[in-house]
N, C-alpha and C positions, 0 to 999 in steps of 0.2 A: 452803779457797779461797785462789787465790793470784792476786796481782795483777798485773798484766805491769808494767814500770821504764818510765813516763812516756808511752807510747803514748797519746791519746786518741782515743776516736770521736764525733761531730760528725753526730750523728739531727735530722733536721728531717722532721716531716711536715706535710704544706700541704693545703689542701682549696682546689685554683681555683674563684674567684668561675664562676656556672653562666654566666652570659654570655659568657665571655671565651671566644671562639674557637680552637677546638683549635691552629690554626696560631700564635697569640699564645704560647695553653702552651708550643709546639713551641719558641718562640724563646726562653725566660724559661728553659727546662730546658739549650738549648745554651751559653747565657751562663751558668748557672749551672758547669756543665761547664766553661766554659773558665776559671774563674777558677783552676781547677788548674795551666793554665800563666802564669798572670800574678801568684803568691801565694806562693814558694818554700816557705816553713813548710806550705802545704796539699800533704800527700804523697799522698793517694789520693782521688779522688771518685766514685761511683754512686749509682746510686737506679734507681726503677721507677716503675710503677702499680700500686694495689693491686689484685690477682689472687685474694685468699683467698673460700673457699667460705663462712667463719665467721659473714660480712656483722655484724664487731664493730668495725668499722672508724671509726666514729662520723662518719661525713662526710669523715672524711680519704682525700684521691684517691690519694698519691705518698708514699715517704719517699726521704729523700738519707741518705747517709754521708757524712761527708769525715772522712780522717786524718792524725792529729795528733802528733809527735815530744813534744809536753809541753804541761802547761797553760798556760805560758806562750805557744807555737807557736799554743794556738788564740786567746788574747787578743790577740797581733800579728795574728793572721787580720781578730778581730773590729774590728780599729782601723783597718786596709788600704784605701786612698780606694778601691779595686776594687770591693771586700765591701760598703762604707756604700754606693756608688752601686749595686751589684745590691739588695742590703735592700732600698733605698727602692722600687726597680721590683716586688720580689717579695712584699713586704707588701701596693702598693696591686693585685698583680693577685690575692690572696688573704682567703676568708672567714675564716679562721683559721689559726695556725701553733702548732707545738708544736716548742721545741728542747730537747735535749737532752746535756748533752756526760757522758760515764762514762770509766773506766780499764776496759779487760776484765780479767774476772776468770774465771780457770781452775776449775773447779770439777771436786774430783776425787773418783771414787765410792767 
């Protein structure tokens, strides 16, 4: 196994609250988006909905990515007035959230 030099990746999956109107979701995933260009240390952002046939998903609807030049890079992210005022919006439109930050690791056969 080998590890990439300081990259991190930035997993968050959310399960939106079932009331909250799909055009609300619409808006809370474009803002989420933008904070790519308002956050210089956040170098990449995507996400989806979840599409798998598995149905092992446990309630969770969406996952994001964002990435990260070092653990530091995502700790400046997580301190960022941007970040704290989307959280507080994206927590209260969410049943549960699960983060996740890792190094990728190469794995060779």
């Amino acid at each position: 196994m080998e590890e990439s030099k300081g990259v991190v990746k930035h997993i968050l999956l959310a399960k939106f609250k079932d009331d909250l109107p799909p055009e609300k979701v619409d808006e809370i995933i474009k803002n989420f988006t933008n904070l790519v260009n308002l956050i210089e240390v956040m170098k990449s952002f995507h996400g989806g909905k979840d599409i798998s046939p598995f149905n092992m998903h446990e309630g969770f609807t969406h996952v994001f990515e964002a990435t990260f030049e070092s653990k530091e890079a995502v700790d400046e992210y997580a301190a960022h007035p941007a970040h704290v005022e989307f959280a507080h919006v994206l927590i209260a439109a969410t049943e549960k959230l699960i983060v996740v930050d890792y190094v990728p690791t190469y794995f060779n056969p």
